[in-house]
Z-matrix of the N, CA and C atoms (Angstrom, degrees):
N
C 1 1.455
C 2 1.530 1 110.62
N 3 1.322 2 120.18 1 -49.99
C 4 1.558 3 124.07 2 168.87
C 5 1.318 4 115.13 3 -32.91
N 6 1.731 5 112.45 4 -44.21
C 7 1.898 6 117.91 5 -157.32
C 8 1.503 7 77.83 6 -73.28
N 9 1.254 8 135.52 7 -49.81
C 10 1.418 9 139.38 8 -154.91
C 11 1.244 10 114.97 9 -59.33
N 12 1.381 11 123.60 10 -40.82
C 13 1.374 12 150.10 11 -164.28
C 14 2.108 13 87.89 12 -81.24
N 15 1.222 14 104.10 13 -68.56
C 16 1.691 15 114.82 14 -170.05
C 17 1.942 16 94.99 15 -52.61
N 18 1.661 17 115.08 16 -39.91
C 19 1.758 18 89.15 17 163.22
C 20 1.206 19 125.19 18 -83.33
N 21 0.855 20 106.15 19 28.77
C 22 2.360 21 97.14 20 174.38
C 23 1.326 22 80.54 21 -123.52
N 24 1.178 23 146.78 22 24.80
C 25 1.475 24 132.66 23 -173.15
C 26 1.861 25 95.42 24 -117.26
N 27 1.486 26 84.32 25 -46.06
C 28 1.903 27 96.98 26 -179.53
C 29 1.925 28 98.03 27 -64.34
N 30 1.275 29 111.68 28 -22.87
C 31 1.788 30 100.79 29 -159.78
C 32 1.504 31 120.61 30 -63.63
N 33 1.755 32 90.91 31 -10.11
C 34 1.794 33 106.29 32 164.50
C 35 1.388 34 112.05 33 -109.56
N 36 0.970 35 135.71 34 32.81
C 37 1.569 36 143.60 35 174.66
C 38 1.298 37 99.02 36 -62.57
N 39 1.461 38 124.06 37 135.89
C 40 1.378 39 132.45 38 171.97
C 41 1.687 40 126.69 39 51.86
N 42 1.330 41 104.61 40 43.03
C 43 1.576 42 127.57 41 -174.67
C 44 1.603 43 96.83 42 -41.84
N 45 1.388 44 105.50 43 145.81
C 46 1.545 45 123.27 44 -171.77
C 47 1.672 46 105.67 45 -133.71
N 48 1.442 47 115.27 46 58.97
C 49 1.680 48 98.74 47 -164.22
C 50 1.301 49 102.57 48 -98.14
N 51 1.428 50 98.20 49 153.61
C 52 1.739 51 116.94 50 166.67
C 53 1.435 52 95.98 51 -112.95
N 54 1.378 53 104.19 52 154.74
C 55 1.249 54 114.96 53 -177.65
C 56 1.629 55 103.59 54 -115.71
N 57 1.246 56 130.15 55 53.63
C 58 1.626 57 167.27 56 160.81
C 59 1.352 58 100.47 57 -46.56
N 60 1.091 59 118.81 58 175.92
C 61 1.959 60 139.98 59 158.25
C 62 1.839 61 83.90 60 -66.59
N 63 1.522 62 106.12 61 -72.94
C 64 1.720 63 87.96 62 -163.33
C 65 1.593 64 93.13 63 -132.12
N 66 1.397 65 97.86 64 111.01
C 67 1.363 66 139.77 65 -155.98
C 68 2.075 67 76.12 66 -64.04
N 69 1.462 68 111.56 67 150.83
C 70 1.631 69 115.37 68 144.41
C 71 1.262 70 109.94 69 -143.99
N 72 1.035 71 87.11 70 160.71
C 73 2.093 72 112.73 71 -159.10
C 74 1.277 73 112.21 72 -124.09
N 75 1.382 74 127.55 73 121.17
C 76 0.859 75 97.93 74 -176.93
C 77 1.949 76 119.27 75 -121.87
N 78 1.549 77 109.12 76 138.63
C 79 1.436 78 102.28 77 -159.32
C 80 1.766 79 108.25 78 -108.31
N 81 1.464 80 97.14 79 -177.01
C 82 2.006 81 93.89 80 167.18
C 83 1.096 82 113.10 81 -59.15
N 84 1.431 83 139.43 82 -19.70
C 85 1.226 84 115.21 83 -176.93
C 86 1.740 85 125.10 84 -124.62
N 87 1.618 86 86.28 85 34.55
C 88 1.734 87 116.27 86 -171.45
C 89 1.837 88 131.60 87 98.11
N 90 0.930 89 90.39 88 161.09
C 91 1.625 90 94.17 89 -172.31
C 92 1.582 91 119.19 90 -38.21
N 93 1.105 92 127.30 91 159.55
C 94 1.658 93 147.34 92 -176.98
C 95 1.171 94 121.00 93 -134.64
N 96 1.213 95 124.48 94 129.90
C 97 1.180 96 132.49 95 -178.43
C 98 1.561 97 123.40 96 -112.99
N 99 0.928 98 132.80 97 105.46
C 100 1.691 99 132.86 98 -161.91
C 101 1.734 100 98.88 99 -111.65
N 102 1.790 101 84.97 100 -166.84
C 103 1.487 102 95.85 101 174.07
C 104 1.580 103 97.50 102 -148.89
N 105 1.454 104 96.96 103 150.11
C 106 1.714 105 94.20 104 172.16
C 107 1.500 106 99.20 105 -105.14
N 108 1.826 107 85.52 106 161.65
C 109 1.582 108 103.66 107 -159.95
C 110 1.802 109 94.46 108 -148.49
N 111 1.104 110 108.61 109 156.21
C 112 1.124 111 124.11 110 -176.63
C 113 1.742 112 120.69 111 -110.45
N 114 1.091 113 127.61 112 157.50
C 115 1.370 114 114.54 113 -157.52
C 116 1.617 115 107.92 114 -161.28
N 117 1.105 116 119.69 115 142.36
C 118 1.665 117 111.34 116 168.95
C 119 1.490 118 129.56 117 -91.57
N 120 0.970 119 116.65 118 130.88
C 121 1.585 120 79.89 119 -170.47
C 122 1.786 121 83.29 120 -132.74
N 123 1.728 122 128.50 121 108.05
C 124 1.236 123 118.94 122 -176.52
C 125 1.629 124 101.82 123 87.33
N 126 1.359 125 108.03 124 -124.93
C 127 1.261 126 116.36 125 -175.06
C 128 1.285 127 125.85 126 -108.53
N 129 1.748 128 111.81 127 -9.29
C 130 1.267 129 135.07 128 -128.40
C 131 1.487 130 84.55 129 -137.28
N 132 1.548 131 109.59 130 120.87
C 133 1.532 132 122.85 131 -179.93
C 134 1.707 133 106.09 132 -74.88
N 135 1.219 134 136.93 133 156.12
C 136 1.463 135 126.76 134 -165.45
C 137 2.014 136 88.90 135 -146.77
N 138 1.602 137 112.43 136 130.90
C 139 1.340 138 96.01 137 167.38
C 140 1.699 139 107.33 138 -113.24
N 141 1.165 140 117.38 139 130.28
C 142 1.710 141 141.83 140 161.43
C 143 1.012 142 107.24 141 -68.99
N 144 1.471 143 127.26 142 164.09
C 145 1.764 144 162.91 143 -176.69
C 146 2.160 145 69.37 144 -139.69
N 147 1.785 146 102.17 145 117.39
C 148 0.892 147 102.04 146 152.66
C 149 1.532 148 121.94 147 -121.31
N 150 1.336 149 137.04 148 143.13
C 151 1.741 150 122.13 149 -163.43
C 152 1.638 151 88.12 150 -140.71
N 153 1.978 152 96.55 151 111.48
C 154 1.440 153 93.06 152 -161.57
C 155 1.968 154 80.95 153 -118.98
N 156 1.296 155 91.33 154 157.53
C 157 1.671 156 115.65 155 -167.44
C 158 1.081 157 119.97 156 2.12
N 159 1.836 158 85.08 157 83.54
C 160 1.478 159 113.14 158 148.85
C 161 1.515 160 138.43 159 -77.96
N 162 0.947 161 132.69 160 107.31
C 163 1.530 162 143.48 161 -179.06
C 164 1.695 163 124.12 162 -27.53
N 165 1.257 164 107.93 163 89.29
C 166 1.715 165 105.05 164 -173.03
C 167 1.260 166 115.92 165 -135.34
N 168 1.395 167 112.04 166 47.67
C 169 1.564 168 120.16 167 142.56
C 170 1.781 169 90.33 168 171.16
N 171 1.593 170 106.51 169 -176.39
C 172 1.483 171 121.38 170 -170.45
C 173 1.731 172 104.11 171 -130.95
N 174 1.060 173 136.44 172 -176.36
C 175 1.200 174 134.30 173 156.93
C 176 1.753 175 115.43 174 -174.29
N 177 0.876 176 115.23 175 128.08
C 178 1.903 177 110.85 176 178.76
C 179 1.612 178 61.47 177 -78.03
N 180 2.240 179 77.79 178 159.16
C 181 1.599 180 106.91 179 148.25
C 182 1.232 181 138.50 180 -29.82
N 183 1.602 182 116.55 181 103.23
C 184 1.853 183 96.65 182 -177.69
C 185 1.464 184 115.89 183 71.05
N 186 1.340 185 106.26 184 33.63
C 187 1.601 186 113.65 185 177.86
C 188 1.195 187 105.85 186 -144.46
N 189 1.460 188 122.05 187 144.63
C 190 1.532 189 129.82 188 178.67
C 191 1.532 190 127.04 189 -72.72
N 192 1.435 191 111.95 190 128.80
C 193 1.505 192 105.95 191 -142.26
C 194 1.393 193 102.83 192 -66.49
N 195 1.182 194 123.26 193 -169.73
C 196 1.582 195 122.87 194 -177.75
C 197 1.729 196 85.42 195 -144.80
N 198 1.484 197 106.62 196 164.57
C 199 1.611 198 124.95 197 161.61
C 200 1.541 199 119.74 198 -72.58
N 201 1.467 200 110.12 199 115.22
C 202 1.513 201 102.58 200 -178.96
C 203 1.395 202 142.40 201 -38.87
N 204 0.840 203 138.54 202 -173.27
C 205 1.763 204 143.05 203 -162.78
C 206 1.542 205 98.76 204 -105.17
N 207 1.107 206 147.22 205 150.24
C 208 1.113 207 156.19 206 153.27
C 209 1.173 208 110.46 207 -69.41
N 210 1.519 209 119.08 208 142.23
C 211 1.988 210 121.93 209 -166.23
C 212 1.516 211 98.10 210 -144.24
N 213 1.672 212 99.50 211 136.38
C 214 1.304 213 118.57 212 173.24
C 215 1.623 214 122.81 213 -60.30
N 216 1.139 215 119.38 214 -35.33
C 217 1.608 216 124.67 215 -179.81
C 218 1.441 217 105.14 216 -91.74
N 219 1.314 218 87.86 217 172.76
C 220 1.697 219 101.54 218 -177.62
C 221 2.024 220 116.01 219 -73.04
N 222 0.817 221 135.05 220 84.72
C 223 1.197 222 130.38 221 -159.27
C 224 1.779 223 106.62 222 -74.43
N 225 1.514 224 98.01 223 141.88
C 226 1.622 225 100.37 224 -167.98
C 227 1.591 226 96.31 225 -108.40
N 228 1.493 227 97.15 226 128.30
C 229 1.378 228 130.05 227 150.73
C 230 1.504 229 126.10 228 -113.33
N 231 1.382 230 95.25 229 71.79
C 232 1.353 231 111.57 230 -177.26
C 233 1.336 232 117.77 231 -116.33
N 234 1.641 233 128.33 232 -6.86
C 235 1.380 234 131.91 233 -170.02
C 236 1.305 235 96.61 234 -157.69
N 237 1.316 236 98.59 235 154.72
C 238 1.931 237 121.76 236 -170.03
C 239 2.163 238 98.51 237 -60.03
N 240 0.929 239 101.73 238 147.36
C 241 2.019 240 120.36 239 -176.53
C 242 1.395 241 85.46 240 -104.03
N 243 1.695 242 107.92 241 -151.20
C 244 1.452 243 119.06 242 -159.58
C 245 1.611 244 79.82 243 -98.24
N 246 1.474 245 94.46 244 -178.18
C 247 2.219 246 106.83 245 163.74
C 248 1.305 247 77.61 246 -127.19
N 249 1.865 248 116.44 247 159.70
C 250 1.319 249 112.92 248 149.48
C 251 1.144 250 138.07 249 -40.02
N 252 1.486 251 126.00 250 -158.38
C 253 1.604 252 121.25 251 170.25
C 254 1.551 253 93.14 252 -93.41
N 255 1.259 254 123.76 253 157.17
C 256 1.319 255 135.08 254 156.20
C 257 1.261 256 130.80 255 -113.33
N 258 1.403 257 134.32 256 121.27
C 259 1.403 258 107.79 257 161.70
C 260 1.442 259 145.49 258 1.48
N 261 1.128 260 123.31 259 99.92
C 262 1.911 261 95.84 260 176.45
C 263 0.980 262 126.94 261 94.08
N 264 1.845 263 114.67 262 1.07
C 265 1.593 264 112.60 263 -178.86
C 266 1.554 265 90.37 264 -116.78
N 267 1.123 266 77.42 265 -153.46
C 268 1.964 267 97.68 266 -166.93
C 269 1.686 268 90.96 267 -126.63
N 270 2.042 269 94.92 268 124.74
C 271 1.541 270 106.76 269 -170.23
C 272 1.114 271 102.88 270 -76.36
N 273 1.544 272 113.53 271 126.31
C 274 1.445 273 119.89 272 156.09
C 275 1.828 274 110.50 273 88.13
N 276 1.290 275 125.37 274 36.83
C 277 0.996 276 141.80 275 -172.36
C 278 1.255 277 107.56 276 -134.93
N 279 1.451 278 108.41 277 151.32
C 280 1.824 279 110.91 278 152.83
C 281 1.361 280 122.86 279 -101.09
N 282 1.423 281 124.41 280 164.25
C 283 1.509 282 132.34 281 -174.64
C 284 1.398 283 95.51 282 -142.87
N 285 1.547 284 121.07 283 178.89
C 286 1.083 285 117.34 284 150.26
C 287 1.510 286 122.89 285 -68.45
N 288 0.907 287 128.79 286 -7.31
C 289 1.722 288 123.09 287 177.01
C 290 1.533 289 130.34 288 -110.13
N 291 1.663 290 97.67 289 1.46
C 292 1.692 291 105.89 290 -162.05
C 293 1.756 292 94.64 291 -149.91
N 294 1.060 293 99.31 292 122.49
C 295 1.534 294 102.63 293 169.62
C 296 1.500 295 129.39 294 -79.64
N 297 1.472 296 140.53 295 -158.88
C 298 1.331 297 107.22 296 -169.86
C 299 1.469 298 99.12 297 -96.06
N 300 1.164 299 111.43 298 152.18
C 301 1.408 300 125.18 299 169.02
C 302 1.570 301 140.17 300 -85.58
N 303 1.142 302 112.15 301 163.84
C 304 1.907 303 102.63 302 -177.11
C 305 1.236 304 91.62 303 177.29
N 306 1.359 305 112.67 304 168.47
C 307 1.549 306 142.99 305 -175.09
C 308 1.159 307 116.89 306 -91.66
N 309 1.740 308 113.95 307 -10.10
C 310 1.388 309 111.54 308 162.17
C 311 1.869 310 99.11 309 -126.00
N 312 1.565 311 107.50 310 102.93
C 313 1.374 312 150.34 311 163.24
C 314 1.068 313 135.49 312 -100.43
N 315 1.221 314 130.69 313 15.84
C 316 1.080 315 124.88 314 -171.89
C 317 1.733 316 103.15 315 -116.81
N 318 1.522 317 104.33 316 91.27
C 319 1.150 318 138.60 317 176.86
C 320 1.810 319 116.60 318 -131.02
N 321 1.443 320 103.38 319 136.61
C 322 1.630 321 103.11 320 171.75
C 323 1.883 322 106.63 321 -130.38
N 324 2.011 323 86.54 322 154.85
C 325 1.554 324 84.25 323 -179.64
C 326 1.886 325 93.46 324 -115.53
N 327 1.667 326 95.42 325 165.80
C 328 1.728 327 89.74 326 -157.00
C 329 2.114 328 70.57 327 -126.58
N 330 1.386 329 111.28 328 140.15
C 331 1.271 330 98.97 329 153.63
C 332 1.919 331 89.03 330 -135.34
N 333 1.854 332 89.41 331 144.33
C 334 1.512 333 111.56 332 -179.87
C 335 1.486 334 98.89 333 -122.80
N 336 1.448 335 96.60 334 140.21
C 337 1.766 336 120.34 335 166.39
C 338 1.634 337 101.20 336 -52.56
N 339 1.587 338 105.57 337 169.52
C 340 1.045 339 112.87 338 -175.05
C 341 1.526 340 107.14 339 -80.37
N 342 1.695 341 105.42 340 -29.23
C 343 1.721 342 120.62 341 -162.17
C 344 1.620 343 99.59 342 -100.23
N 345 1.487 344 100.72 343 16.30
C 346 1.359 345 84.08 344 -176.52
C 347 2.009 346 126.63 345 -83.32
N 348 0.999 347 133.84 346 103.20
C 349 1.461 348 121.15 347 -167.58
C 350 1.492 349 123.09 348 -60.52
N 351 1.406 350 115.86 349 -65.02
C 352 1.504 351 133.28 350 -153.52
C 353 1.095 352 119.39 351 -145.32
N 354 1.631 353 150.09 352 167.74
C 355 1.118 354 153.25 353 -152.07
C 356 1.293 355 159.67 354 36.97
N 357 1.138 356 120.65 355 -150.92
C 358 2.114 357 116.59 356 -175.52
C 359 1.583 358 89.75 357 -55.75
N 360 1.856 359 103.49 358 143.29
C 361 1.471 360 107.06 359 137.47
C 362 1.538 361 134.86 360 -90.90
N 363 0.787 362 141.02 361 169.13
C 364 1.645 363 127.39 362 -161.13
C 365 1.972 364 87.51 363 -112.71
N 366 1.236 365 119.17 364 130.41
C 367 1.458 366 113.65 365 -177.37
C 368 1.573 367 102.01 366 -132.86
């Protein structure tokens, strides 16, 4: 699980951001497409490159996930994917606190500073 964890860590290795309408990034296993977003942080407005559920691994049912496939087009991470199932919610529904769910989740969101240049993301 660790080696697994150390590749979704590499899947932002060598960040390429524009700070665009919809910023792209580009990673090992092809380009990204985000959105910038704005944020408060204190008093002081902050703008992000945000890249929300991006695809970083696969799994049949009851099988150990593997590292995704590399893709020719620009892949959009611009809107929320599934979350797993959770305890205690209602399968396959939305709420205000939980987005919709499914058994294939294995999606990550990356948010980058505006000043940010190059390297590891911390996940």
């Amino acid at each position: 699980m660790k080696l697994y964890l150390i590749s979704i860590v590499t899947l932002f290795l060598h960040l390429n951001c524009s700070f665009a309408d919809d910023p792209i990034t580009k990673t090992k296993y092809g380009l990204v497409r985000g959105k910038v977003i704005e944020t408060k942080v204190g008093s002081i407005m902050k703008r992000l490159s945000f890249y929300e559920g991006i695809r970083y691994g696969k799994a049949e049912r009851f099988s150990k996930p593997v590292p995704v496939d590399s893709w020719d087009d620009v892949y959009n991470a611009t809107s929320p994917k599934y979350a797993c199932y959770q305890f205690g919610s209602k399968r396959g529904t939305s709420s205000d606190l939980i987005v919709d769910q499914s058994e294939d989740c294995l999606f990550l969101n990356v948010w980058v500073p505006e000043q940010y240049k190059s390297g590891a993301v911390m996940v």
